[in-house]
C-alpha positions in Angstrom: 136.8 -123.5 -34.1 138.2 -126.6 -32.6 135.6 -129.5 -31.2 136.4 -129.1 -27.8 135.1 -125.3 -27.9 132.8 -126.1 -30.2 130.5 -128.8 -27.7 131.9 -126.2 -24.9 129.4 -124.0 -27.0 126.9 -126.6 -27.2 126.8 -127.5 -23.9 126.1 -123.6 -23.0 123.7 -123.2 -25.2 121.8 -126.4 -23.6 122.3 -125.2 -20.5 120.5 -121.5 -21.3 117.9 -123.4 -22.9 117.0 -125.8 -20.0 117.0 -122.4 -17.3 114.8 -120.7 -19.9 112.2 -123.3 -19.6 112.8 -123.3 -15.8 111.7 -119.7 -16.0 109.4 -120.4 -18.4 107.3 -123.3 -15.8 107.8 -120.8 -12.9 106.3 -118.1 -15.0 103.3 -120.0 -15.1 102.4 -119.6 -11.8 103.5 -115.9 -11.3 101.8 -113.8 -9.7 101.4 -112.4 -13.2 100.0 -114.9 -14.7 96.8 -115.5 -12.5 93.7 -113.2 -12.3 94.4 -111.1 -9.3 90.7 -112.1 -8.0 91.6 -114.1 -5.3 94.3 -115.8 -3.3 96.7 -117.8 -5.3 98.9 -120.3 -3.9 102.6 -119.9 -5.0 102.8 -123.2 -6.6 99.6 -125.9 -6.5 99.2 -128.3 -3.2 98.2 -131.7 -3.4 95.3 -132.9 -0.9 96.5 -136.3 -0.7 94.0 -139.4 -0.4 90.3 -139.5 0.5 87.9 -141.8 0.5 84.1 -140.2 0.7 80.8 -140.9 -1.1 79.0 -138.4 -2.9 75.2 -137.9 -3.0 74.8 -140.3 -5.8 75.9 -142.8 -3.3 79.1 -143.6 -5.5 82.8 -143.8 -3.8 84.7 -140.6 -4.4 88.2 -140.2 -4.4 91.0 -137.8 -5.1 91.4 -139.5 -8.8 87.5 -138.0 -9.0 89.1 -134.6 -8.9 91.1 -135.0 -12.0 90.7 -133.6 -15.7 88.0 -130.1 -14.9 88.7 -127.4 -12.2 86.7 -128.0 -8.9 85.2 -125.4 -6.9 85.4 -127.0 -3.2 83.0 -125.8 0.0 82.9 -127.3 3.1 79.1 -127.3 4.6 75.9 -128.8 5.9 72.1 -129.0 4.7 70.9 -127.7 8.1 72.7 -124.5 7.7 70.1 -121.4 7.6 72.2 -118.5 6.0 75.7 -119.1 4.8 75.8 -122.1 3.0 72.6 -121.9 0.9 73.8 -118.0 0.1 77.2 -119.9 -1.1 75.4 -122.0 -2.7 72.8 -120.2 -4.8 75.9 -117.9 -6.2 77.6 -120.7 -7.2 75.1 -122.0 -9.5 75.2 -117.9 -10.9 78.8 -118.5 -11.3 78.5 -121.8 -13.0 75.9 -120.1 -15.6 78.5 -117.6 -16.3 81.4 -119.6 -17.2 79.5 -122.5 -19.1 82.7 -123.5 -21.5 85.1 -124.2 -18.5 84.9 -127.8 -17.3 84.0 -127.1 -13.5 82.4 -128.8 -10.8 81.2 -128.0 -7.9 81.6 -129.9 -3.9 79.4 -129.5 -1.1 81.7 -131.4 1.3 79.4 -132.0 4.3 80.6 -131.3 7.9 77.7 -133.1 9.6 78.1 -136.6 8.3 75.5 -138.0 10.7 72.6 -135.9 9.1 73.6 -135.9 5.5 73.5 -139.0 4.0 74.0 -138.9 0.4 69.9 -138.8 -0.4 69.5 -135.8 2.0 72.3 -134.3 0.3 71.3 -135.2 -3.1 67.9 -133.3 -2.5 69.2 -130.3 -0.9 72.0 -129.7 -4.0 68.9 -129.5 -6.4 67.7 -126.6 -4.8 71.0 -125.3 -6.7 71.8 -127.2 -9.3 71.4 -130.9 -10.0 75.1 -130.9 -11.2 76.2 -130.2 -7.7 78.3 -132.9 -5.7 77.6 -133.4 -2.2 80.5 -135.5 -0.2 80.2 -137.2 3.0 81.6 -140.4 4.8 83.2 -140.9 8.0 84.1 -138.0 10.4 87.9 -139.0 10.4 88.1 -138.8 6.5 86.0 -135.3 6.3 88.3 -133.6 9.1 91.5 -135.0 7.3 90.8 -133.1 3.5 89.6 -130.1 5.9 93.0 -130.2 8.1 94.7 -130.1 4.6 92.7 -126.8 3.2 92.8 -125.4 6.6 89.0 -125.5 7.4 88.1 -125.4 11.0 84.5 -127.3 12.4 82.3 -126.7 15.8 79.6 -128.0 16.7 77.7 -125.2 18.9 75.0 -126.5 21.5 71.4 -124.9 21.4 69.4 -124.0 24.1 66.7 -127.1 24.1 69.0 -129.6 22.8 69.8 -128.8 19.6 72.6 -127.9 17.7 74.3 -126.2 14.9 77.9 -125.6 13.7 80.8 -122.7 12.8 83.0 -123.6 9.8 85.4 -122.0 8.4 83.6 -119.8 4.9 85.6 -119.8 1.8 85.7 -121.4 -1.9 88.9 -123.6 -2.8 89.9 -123.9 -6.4 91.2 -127.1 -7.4 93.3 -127.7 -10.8 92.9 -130.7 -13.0 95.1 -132.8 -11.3 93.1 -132.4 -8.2 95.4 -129.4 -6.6 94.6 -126.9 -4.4 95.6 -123.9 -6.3 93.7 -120.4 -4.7 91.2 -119.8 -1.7 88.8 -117.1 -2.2 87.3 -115.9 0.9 83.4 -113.6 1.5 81.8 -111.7 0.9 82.6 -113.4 -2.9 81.6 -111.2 -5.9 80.1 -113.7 -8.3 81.8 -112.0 -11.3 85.0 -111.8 -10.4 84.9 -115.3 -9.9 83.7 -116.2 -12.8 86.3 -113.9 -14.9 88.7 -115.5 -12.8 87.8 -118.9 -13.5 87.6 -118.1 -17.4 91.1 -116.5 -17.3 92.8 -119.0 -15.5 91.3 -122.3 -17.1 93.4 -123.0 -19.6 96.5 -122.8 -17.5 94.7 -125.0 -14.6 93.7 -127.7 -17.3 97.0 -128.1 -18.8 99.3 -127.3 -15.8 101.7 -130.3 -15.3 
């Protein structure tokens, strides 16, 4: 064989091996290779920056997200039905998958009320491991314009107030990515199998 067919080879051969692991990285994120519990992104979407405090009263930022899997809610400590009945299954879920690295968010949506002691004292009705975020309005509605959550505030007869939101979990990866929405009524368990089955992907997922 002379050398100019022979690297001609080579160079085929590098080529096949370079669109195999193409097809290898898109394989990854298949729809066959995530639980089918769920909605799964096609590939994983950044959030971009943030800069909240969580209810330790500590800065929090998109670096935060990094390293675990993050289950992300958007709420508020006044709410009477929804959020605490997010809430409470969450901290069911968490029992169930106790070898994946996961935290949880309660991103507030009424930053006014809950500072980061009310919040602090309304995630231990939960779990003490829960996060509570809040900060300034114009941070909060930016990471909820980038997962697509919606906020009203609804005016009560006498003065008072409450708020619609949009309902649903977001799954973060360990690089902080948006990665599947799951949306009510949530079944505890299939979360939780989905968590365990997808973990090792999400925590090593470049």
């Amino acid at each position: 064989m002379s050398s100019r067919y022979f690297w001609a080879l080579v160079a085929l051969v590098c080529v096949g091996a370079g669109f195999a692991g193409y097809r290898l990285a898109v394989a990854r994120y298949s729809h066959a290779a995530v639980p089918a519990y769920g909605t799964w992104l096609p590939r994983p979407r950044a959030l971009g920056p943030f800069a909240l405090t969580d209810s330790r009263g500590r800065p929090f930022h998109r670096a935060d997200l990094r390293s675990h899997l993050t289950l992300m809610y958007f709420g508020y400590t006044r709410c009477a039905d929804e959020c605490p009945d997010t809430l409470a299954l969450l901290a069911r879920v968490q029992q169930r998958v106790p070898l994946v690295p996961l935290q949880v968010l309660f991103v507030s949506i009424d930053p006014r009320h809950d500072t980061p002691p009310v919040l602090a004292k309304f995630l231990r009705r939960f779990d003490p491991q829960f996060i509570g975020l809040t900060g300034p309005m114009a941070q909060i509605r930016g990471l909820a314009a980038r997962l697509g959550v919606a906020r009203g505030r609804i005016a009560l007869p006498g003065g008072g107030k409450t708020f619609e939101h949009t309902v649903a979990l977001f799954l973060l990866d360990a690089r902080g990515r948006e990665v599947a929405v799951f949306t009510p009524p949530v079944d505890g368990r299939r979360l939780a199998a989905a968590l365990r089955a997808s973990a090792e992907r999400l925590l090593t997922s470049g």
